[in-house]
DRENLUMBA-558298 format. One line per field, with one value per residue (C-alpha): residue number from 1; residue in one letter; x, y, z. Coordinates in steps of 0.5 Angstrom, whole numbers, plus 500, padded with zeros to 3 digits. Layout:
<rokes>
seq	NUM / ...
type	A / ...
X	X / ...
Y	Y / ...
Z	Z / ...
</rokes>
This chain:
<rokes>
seq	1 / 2 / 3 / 4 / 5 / 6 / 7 / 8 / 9 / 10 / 11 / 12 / 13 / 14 / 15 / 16 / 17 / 18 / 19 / 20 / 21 / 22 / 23 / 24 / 25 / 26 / 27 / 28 / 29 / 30 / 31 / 32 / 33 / 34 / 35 / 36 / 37 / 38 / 39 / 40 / 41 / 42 / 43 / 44 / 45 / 46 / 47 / 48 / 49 / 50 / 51 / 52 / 53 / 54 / 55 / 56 / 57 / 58 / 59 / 60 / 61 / 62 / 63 / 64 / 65 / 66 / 67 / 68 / 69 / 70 / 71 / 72 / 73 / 74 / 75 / 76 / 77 / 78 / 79 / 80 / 81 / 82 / 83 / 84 / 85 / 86 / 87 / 88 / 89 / 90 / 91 / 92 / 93 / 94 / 95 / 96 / 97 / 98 / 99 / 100 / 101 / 102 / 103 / 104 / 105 / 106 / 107 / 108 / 109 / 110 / 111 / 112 / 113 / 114 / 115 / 116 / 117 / 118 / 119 / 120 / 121 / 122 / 123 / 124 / 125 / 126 / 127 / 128 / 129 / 130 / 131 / 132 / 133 / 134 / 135 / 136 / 137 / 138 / 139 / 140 / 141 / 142 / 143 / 144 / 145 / 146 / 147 / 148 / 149 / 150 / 151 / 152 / 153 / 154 / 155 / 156 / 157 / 158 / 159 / 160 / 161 / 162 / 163 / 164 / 165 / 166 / 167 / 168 / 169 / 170 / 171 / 172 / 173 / 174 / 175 / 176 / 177 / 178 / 179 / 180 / 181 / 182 / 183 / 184 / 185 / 186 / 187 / 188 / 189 / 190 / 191 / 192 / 193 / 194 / 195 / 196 / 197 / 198 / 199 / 200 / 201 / 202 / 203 / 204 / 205 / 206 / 207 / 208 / 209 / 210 / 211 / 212 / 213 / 214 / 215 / 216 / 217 / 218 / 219 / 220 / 221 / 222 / 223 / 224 / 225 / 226 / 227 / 228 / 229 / 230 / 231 / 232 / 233 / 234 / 235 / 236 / 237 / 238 / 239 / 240 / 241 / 242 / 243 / 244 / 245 / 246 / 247 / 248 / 249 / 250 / 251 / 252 / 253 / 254 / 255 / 256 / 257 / 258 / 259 / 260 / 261 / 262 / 263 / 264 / 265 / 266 / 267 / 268 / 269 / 270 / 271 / 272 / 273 / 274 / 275 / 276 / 277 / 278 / 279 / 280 / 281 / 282 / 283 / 284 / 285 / 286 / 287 / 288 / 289 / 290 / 291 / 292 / 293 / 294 / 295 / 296 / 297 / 298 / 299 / 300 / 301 / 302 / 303 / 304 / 305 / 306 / 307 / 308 / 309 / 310 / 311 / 312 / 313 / 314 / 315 / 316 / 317 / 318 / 319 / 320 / 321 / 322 / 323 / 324 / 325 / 326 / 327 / 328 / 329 / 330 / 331 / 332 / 333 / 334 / 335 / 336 / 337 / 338 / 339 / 340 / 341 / 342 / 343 / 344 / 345 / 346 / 347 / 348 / 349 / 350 / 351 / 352 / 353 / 354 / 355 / 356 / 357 / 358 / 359 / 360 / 361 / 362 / 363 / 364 / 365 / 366
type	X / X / X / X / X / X / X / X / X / X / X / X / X / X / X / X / X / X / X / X / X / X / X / X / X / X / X / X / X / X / X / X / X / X / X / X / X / X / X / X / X / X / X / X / X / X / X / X / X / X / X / X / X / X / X / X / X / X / X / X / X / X / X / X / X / X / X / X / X / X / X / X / X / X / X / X / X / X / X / X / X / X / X / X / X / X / X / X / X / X / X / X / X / X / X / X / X / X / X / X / X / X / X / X / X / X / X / X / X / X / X / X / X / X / X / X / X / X / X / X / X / X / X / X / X / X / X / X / X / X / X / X / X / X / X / X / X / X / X / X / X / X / X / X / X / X / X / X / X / X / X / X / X / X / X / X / X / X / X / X / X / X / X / X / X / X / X / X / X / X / X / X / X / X / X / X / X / X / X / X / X / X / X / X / X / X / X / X / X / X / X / X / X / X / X / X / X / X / X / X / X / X / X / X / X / X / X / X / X / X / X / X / X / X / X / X / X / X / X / X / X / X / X / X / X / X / X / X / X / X / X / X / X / X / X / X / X / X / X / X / X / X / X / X / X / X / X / X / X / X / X / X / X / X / X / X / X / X / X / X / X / X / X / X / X / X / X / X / X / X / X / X / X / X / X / X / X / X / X / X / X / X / X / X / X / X / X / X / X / X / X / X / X / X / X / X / X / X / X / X / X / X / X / X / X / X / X / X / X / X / X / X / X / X / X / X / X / X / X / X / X / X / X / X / X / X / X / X / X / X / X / X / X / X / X / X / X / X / X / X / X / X / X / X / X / X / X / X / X / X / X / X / X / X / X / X / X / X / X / X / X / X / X / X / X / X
X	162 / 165 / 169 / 163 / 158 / 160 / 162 / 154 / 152 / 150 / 154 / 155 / 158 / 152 / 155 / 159 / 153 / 155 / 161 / 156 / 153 / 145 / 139 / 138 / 135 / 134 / 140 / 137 / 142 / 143 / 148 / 153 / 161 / 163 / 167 / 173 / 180 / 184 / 191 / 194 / 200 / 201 / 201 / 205 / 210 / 211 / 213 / 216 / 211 / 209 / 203 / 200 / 193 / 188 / 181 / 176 / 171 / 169 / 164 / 159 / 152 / 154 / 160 / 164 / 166 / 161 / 155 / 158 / 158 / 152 / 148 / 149 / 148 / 141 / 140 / 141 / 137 / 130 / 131 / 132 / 126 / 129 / 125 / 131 / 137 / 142 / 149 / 155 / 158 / 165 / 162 / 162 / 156 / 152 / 150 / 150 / 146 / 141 / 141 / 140 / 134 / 131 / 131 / 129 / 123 / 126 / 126 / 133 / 138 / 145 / 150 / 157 / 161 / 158 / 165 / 164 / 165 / 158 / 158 / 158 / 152 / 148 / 150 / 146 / 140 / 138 / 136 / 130 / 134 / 133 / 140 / 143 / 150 / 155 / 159 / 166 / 171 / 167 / 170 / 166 / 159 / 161 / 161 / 154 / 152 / 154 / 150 / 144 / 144 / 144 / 137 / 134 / 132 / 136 / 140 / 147 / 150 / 156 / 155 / 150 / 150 / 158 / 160 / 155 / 157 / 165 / 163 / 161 / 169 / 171 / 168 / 173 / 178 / 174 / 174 / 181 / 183 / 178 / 179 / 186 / 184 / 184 / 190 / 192 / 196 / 203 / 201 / 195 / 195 / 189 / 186 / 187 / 181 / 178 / 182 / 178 / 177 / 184 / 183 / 177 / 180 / 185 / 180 / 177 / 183 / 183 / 177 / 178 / 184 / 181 / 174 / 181 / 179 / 186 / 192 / 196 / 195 / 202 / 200 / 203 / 197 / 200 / 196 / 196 / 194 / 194 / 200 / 195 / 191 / 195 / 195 / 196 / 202 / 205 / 204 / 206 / 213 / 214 / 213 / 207 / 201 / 196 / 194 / 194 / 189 / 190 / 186 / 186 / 188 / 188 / 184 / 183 / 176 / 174 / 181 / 180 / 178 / 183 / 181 / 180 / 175 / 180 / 186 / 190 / 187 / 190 / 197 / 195 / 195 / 201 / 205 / 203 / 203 / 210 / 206 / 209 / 204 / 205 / 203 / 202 / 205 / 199 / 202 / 203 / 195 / 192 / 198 / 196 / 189 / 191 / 197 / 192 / 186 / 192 / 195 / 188 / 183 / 180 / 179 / 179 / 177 / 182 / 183 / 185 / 190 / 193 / 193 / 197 / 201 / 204 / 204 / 209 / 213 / 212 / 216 / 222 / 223 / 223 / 218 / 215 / 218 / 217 / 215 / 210 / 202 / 201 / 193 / 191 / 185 / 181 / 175 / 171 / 169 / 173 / 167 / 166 / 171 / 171 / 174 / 180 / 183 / 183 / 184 / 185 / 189 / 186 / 183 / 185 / 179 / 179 / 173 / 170 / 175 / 181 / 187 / 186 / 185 / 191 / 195 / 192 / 194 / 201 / 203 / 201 / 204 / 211
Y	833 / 829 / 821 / 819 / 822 / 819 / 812 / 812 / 813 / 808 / 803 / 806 / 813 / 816 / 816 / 823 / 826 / 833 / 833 / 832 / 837 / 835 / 836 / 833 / 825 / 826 / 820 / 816 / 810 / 803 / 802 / 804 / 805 / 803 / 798 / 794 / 796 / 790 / 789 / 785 / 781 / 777 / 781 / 786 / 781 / 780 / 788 / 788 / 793 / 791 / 797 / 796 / 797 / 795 / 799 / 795 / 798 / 792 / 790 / 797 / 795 / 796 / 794 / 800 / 806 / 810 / 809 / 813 / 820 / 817 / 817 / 824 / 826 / 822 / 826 / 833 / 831 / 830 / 836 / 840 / 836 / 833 / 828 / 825 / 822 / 821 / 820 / 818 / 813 / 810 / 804 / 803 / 810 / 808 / 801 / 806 / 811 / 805 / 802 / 809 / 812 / 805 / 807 / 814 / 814 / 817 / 816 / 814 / 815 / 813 / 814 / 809 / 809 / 803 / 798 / 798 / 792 / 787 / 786 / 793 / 794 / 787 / 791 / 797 / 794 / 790 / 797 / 798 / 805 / 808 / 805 / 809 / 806 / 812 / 812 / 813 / 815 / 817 / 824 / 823 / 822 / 826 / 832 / 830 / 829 / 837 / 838 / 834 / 837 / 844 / 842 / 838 / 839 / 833 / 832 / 829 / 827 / 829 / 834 / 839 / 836 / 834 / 840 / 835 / 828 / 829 / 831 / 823 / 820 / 825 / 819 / 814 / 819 / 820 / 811 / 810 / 815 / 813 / 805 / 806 / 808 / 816 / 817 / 820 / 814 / 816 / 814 / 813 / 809 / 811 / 810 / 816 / 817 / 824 / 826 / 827 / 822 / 823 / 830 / 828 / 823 / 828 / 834 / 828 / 827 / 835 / 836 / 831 / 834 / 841 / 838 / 836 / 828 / 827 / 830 / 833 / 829 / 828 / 823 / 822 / 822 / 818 / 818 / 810 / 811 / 805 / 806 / 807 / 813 / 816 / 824 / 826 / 822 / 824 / 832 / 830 / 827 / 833 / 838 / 842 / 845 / 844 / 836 / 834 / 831 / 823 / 818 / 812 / 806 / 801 / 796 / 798 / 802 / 804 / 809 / 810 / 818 / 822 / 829 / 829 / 834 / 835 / 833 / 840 / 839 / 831 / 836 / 840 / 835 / 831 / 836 / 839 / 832 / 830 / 824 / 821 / 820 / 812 / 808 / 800 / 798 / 795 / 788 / 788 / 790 / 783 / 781 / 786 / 784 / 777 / 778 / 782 / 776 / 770 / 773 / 776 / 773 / 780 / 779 / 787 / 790 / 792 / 799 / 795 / 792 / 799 / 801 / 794 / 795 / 802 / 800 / 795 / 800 / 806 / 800 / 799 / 806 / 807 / 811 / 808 / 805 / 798 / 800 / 806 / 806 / 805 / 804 / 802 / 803 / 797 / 801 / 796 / 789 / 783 / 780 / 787 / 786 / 779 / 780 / 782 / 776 / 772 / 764 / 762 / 756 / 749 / 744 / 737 / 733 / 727 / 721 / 720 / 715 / 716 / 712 / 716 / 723 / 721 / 720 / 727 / 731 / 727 / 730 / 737 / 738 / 735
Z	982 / 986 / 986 / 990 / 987 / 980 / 983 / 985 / 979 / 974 / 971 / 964 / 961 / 964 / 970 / 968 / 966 / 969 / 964 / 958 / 954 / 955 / 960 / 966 / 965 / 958 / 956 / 950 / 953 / 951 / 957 / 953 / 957 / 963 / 959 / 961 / 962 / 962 / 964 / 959 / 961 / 956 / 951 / 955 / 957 / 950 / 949 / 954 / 958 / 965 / 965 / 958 / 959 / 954 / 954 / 951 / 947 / 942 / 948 / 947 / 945 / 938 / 938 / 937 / 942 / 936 / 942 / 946 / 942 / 938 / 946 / 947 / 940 / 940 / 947 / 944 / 937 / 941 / 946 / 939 / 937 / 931 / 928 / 923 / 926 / 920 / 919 / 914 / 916 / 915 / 919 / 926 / 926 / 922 / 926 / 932 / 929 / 926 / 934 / 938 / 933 / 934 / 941 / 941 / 937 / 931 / 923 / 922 / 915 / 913 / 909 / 907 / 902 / 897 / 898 / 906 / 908 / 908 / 917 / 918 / 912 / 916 / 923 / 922 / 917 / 922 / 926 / 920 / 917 / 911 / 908 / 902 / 899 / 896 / 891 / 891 / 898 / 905 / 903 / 896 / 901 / 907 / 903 / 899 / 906 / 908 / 903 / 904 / 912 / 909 / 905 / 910 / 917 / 919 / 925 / 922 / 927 / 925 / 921 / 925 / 930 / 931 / 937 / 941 / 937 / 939 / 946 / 948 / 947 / 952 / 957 / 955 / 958 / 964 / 965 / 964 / 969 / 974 / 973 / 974 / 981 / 979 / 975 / 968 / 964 / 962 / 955 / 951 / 944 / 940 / 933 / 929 / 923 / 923 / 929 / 934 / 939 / 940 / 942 / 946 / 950 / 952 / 953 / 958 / 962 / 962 / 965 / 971 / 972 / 972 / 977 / 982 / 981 / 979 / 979 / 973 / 966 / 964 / 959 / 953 / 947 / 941 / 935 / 930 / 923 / 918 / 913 / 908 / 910 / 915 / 914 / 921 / 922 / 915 / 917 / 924 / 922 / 917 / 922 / 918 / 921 / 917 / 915 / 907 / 904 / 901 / 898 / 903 / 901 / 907 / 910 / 916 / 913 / 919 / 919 / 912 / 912 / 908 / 910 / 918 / 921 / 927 / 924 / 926 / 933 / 933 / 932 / 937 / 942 / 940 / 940 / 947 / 950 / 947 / 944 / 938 / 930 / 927 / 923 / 922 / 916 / 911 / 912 / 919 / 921 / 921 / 925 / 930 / 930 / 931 / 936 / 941 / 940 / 942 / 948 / 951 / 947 / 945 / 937 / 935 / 928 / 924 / 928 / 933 / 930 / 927 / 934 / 937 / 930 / 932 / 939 / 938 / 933 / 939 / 944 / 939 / 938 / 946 / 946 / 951 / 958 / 961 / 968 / 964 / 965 / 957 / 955 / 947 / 946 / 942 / 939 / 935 / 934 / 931 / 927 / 924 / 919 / 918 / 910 / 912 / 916 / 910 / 911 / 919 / 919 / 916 / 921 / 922 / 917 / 922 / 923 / 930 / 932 / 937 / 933 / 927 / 931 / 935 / 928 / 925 / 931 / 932 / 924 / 926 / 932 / 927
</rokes>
């Protein structure tokens, strides 16, 4: 493997499929990846950042960075011949699931907690799968779904399947260090729900560094949880080891798992990287939602505003230097988490004619 060789592959997260866990030309692929790394100036000029970076993931055909473990998964389901692909989902999974199953043939289950929000639902009704709402916590319906996955033969793609589920987020290491023309960032802001994007995004960087694609990562992996869900941050912070279940009670939904799967390898990783765990406060993840959308026209869901939220904290504390190379990762869509943005602004009510327009638009503007 070489730089060569990668940058003549496609332009998608198949472009590393030598790093990836499946056989050769068997990827069940909607053109997932390769997606924009945006320097973001405006906002960065706010912060006080003159390197922040924003990897832009909202843009994946389902609208989430979901599609990338979801591609492999789907891939190493049909060489197990899998006839069902199934998943629990906070969200974001279960839209992709739907999506990739469509694609590769396969009949198609999910599961979600019975209070997600209704454009997540619609996002992955659309696909035809068998949609089944759970009551309770997606800890409630991930535990059912370990369950169901010990009496079915069904591939649950991240329960059976997860070892090959998690190894699609290592692309997005792989695209930062290559679009950053080959280099490890100083620092990387990720969302933090089960924990294991933030450890695969460094697992990416890792295996680039050990292919000799590029020098030492040296990077710092900060870890951003909402304020109501943020069990890693909170065993960070109180030097544990092991991370303590909590009932989450946020509105960034998409974050809301109170048991992470990889939560002490998340630790693992902040410490060996001298990264740093936060949190948004619950009241300050809409500004973040809105304040990324105003200065870069990027509208984030929730997540994001968690992420651009800590991110801002991670400045104050001095965490992060002006001229260091930051990247906050932006994971999923805006128009999935419409209820959360409460009232927009009230529009001027004008007649269509200019005199009165002209006076409507004066009286806003004193």
């Amino acid at each position: 493997v070489s730089r060569k060789s990668i940058e003549s592959g496609p332009n998608t997260m198949w472009r590393y499929h030598d790093f990836l866990p499946v056989e050769k030309d068997s990827a069940v692929d909607i053109s997932t990846g390769f997606t924009p790394l945006i320097h973001a100036k405006n906002l960065g000029r706010q912060l006080g950042l003159d390197h922040l970076y924003i990897k832009n993931d909202s843009v994946n055909p389902t609208f989430s960075f979901k599609d990338r473990p979801v591609s492999v998964t789907t891939t190493k389901a049909l060489e197990f011949e899998f006839e069902v692909l199934a998943c629990v989902s906070t969200g974001n999974l279960m839209g992709s699931v739907a999506a990739h199953g469509a694609k590769a043939g396969m009949e198609t289950m999910v599961f979600y907690p019975a209070d997600l929000e209704q454009g997540k639902i619609q996002g992955a009704a659309v696909y035809g799968p068998t949609m089944v709402a759970v009551e309770g916590t997606y800890d409630q319906a991930n535990r059912f779904c370990s369950e169901l996955a010990d009496a079915h033969r069904w591939a649950f793609v991240n329960i059976n399947m997860r070892p090959y589920y998690a190894e699609g987020s290592k692309t997005l290491g792989y695209e930062v260090a290559e679009q950053l023309g080959w280099k490890a960032p100083d620092h990387c802001v990720v969302p933090g729900a089960s924990g294991e994007l933030h450890t695969k995004i460094w697992k990416g960087l890792e295996e680039f560094e050990g292919a000799g694609l590029i020098d030492k990562a040296k990077t710092k992996m900060h870890l951003a949880q909402a304020e109501g869900c943020a069990p890693i941050v909170e065993a960070f912070e109180s030097g544990n080891n092991q991370v303590k279940p909590v009932r989450p009670e946020t509105i960034a939904k998409s974050l809301a798992i109170g048991n992470p799967a990889a939560g002490p390898y998340s630790l693992e990783v902040l410490r060996d990287t001298g990264g740093t765990g936060v949190f948004a406060y619950e009241n300050s993840i809409i500004d973040g939602v809105r304040l990324l959308a105003e200065t870069e026209g990027i509208f984030t869901e929730t997540a994001g505003g968690v992420v651009i939220s800590s991110l801002k904290r991670l400045v104050k504390q001095g965490k992060i230097k002006k001229d260091e190379v930051t990247v906050a990762f932006v994971t999923g869509n805006g128009l999935k988490t419409l209820e959360a943005m409460g009232d927009f602004v009230a529009p001027i009510e004008t007649k269509p004619d200019l005199d009165t327009f002209e006076k409507k638009l004066s009286n806003r503007k004193d």
